[in-house]
SEFI-639038 format. One record per residue: x, y, z of N, C-alpha, C in turn; residue in one letter; residue number from 1. Coordinates in steps of 0.001 Angstrom, whole numbers. Atoms other than C-alpha are relative to their C-alpha. Layout:
N
<site <X,Y,Z>,<X,Y,Z>,<X,Y,Z>,'A',NUM>
...
***
This chain:
94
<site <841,-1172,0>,<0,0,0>,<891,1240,0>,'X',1>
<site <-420,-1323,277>,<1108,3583,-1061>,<-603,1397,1049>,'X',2>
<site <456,-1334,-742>,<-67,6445,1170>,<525,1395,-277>,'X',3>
<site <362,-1609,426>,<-547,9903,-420>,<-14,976,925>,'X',4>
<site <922,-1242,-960>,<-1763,13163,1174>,<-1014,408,-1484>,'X',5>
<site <840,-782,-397>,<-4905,14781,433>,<-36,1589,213>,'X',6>
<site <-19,-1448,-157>,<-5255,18303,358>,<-1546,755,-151>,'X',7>
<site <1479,-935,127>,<-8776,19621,1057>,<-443,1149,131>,'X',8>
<site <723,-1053,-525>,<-10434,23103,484>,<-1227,159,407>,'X',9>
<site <1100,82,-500>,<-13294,23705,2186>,<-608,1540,-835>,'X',10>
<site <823,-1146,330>,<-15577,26592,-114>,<-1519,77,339>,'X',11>
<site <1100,222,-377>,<-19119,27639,217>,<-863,-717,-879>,'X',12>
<site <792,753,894>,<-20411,25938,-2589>,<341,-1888,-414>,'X',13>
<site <-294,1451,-229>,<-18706,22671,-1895>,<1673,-368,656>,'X',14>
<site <-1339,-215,-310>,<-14909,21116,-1548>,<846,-268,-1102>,'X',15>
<site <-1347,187,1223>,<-11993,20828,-3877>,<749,-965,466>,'X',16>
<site <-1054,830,-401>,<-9269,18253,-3149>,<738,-419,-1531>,'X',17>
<site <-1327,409,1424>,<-6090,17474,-4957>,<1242,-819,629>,'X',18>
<site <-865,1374,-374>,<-3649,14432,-4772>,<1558,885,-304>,'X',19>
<site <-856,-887,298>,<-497,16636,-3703>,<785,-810,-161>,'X',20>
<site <-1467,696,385>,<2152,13744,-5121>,<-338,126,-1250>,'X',21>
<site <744,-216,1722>,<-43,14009,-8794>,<-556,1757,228>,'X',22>
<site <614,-1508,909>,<-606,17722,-9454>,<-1361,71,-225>,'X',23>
<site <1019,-93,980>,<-2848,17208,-11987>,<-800,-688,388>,'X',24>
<site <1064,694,-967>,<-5207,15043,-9904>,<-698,799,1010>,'X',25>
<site <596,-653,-645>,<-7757,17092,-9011>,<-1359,-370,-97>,'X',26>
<site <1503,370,267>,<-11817,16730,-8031>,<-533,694,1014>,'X',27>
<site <791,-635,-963>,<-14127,18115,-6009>,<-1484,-872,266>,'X',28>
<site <1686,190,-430>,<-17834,17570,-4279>,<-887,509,969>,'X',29>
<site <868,-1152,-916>,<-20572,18979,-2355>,<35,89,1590>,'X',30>
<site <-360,255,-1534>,<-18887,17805,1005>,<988,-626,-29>,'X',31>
<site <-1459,540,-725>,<-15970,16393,2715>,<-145,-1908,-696>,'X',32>
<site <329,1423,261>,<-17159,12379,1954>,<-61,119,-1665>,'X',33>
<site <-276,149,1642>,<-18080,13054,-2076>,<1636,449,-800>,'X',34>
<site <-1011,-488,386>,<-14763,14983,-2551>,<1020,-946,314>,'X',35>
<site <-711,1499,-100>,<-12855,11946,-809>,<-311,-1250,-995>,'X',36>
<site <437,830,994>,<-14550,9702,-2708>,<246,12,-1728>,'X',37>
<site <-132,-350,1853>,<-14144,11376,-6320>,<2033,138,3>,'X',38>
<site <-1107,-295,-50>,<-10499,12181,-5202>,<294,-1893,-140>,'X',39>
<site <-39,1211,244>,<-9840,8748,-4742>,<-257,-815,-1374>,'X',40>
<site <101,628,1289>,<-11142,7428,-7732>,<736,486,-1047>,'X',41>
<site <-900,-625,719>,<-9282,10034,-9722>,<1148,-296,191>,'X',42>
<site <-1395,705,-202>,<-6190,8930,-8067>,<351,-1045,-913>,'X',43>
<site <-124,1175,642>,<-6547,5410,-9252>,<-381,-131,-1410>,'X',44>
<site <149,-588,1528>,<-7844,6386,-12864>,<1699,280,-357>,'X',45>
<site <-1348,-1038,543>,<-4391,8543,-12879>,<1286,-1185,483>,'X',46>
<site <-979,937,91>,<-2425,5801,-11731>,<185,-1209,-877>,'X',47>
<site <184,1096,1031>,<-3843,2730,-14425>,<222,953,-1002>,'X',48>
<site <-812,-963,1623>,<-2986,5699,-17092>,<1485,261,-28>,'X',49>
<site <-1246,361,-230>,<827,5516,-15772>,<7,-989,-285>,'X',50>
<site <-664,1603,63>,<764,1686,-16035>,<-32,96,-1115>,'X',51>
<site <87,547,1163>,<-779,1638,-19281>,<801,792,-1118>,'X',52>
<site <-1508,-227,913>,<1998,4045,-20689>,<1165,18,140>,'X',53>
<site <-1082,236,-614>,<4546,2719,-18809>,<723,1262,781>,'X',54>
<site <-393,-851,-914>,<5118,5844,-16499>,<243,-501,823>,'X',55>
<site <-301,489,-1477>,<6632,5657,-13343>,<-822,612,815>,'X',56>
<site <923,-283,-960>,<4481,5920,-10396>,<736,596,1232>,'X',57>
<site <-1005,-1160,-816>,<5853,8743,-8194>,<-352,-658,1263>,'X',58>
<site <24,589,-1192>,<6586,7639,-4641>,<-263,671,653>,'X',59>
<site <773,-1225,-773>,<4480,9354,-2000>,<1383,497,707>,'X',60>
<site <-947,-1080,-555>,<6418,12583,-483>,<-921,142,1485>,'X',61>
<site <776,-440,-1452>,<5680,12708,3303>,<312,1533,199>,'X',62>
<site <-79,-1461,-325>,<7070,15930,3271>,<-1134,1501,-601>,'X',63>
<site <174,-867,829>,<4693,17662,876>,<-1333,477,662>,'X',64>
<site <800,-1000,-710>,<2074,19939,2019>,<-288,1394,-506>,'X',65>
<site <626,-936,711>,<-185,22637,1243>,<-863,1078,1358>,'X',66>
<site <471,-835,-1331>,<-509,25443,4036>,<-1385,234,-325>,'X',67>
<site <1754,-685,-174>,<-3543,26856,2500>,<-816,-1190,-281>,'X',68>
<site <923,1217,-152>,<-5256,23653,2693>,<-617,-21,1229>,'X',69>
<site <248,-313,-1616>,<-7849,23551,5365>,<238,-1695,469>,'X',70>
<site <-581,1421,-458>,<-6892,19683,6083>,<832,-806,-984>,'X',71>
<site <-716,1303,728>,<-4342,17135,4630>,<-369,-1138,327>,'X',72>
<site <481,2242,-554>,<-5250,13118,5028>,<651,-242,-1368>,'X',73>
<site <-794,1169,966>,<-3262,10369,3922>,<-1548,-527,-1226>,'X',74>
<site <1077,950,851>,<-4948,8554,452>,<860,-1148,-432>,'X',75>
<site <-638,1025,168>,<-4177,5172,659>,<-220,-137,-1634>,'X',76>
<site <231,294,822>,<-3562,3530,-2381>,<700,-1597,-156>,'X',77>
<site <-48,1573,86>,<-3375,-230,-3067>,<229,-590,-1633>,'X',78>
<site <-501,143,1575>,<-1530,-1895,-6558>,<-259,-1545,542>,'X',79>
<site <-27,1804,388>,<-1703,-5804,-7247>,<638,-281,-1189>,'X',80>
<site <-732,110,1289>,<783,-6909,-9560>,<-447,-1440,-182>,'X',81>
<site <529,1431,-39>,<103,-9915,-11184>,<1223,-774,-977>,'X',82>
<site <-1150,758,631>,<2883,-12550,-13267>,<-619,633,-1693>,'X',83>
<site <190,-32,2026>,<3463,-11383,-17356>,<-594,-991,-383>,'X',84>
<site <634,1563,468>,<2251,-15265,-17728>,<-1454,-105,507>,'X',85>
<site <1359,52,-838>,<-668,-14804,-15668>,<-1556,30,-1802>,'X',86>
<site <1308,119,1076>,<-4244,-15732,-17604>,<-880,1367,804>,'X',87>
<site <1051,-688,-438>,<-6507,-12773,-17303>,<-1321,-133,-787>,'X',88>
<site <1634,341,830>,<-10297,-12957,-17945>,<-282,944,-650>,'X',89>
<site <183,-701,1124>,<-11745,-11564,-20838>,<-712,1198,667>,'X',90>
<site <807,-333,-674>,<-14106,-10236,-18756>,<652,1311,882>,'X',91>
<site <-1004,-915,-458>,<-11210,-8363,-16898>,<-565,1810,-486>,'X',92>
<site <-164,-1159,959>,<-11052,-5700,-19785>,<968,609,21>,'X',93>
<site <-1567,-232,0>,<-7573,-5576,-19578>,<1017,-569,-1772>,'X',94>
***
């Protein structure tokens, strides 16, 4: 497992969050739980688009941080490698 940070703004019309080891991984939602939730999924979107062009997958920075953030939280993240020989199901969609 990988552990991220999180970077949440809190506005009046909802929250923002952005995956501060990916930049460009950003999402928002109308509260603290949808904005975790969409962040998250955007993470893992942005990480199967590294595999599938052979990018390297940046190694979380404990140091990194975003003062004007009104909270940071870790975002786990979880990989499964599987054998080059391995049978995958069609079904997969891999």
């Amino acid at each position: 497992m990988l552990s991220y940070k999180a970077a949440f703004y809190i506005h009046d019309d909802g929250v923002s969050v952005q995956a501060l080891d990916f930049p460009a991984v950003l999402s928002s939602g109308k509260d603290v739980d949808e904005a975790r939730m969409m962040i998250r999924s955007a993470l893992v979107e942005m990480v199967q688009y590294f595999i599938e062009t052979g990018r390297v997958i940046p190694l979380p920075n404990a140091a990194l941080n975003d003062p004007e953030a009104d909270f940071v939280e870790p975002l786990a993240l979880v990989l499964e490698a599987i054998s080059p020989d391995a049978k995958i199901p069609a079904e997969a969609g891999v």
